[in-house]
C-alpha positions as CSV (number, residue, x, y, z in Angstrom):
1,X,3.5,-156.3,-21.4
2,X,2.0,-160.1,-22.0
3,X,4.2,-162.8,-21.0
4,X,5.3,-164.9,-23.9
5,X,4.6,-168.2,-23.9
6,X,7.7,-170.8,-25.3
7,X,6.0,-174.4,-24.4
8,X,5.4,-175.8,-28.0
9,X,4.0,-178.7,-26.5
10,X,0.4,-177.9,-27.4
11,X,1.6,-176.9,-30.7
12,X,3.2,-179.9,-31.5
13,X,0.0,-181.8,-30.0
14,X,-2.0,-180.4,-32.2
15,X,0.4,-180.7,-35.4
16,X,0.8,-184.7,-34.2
17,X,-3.3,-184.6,-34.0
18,X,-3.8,-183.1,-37.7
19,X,-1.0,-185.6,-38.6
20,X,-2.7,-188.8,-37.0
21,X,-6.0,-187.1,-39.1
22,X,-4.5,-186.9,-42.0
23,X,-3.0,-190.8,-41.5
24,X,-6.7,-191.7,-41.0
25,X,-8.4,-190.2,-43.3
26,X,-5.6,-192.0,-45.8
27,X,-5.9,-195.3,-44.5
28,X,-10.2,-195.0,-44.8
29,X,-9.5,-194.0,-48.7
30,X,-7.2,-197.1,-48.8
31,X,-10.0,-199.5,-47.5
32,X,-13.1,-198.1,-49.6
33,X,-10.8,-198.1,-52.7
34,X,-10.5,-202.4,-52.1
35,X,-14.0,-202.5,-51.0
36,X,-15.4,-200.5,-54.1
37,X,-12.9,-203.4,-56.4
38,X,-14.3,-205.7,-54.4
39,X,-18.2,-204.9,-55.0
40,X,-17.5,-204.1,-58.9
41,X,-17.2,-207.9,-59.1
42,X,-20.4,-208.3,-57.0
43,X,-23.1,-207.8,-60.0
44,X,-21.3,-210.7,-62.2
45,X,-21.2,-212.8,-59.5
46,X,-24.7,-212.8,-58.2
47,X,-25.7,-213.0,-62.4
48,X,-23.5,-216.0,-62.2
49,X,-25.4,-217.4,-59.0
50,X,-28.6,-216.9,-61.1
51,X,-27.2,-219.0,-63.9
52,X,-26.5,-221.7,-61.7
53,X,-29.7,-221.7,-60.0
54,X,-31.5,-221.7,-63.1
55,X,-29.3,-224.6,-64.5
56,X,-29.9,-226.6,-61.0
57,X,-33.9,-226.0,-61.9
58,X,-33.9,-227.4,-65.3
59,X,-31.6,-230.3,-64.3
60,X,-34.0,-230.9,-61.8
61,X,-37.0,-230.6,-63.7
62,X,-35.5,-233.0,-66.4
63,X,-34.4,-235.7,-63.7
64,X,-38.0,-235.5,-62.7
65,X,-39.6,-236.0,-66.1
66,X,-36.6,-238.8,-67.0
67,X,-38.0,-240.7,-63.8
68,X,-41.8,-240.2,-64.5
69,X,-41.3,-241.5,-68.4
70,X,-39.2,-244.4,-67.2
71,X,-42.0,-245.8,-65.0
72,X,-44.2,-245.1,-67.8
73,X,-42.6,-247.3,-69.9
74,X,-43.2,-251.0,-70.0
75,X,-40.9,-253.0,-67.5
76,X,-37.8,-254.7,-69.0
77,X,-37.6,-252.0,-71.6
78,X,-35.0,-248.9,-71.9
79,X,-35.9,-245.7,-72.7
80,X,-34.1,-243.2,-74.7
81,X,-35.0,-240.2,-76.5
């Protein structure tokens, strides 16, 4: 006749094992779910960035031509268009 075994200590190992499991696996959904509302912002803000960019180029581009009509014009005179 087998011997029957009454340590439930691996038992309750592995229960505490499938338990810390499950914990992980709940605490990984938790951080994707604030990553993925995170990154839903991410295409507005780099459209935004593009904006900006663009916007500096043109003000650049304008300063430019403001400086290269003002030495153009005659010396003692303001120039406004």
């Amino acid at each position: 006749m087998p011997a029957i075994n009454n340590d439930m200590g691996g038992a309750r190992l592995r229960a505490a094992f499938i338990q810390d499991l499950r914990n992980f696996v709940d605490n990984t959904d938790v951080i994707h779910a604030a990553v993925d509302s995170d990154l839903y912002w991410f295409p507005e803000m780099l459209a935004l960035a593009r904006r900006a960019d663009d916007l500096a180029t043109r003000l650049e581009e304008w300063a430019c031509l403001a400086l290269f009509y003002a030495a153009q014009a005659p010396s003692g005179t303001l120039f406004l268009q």
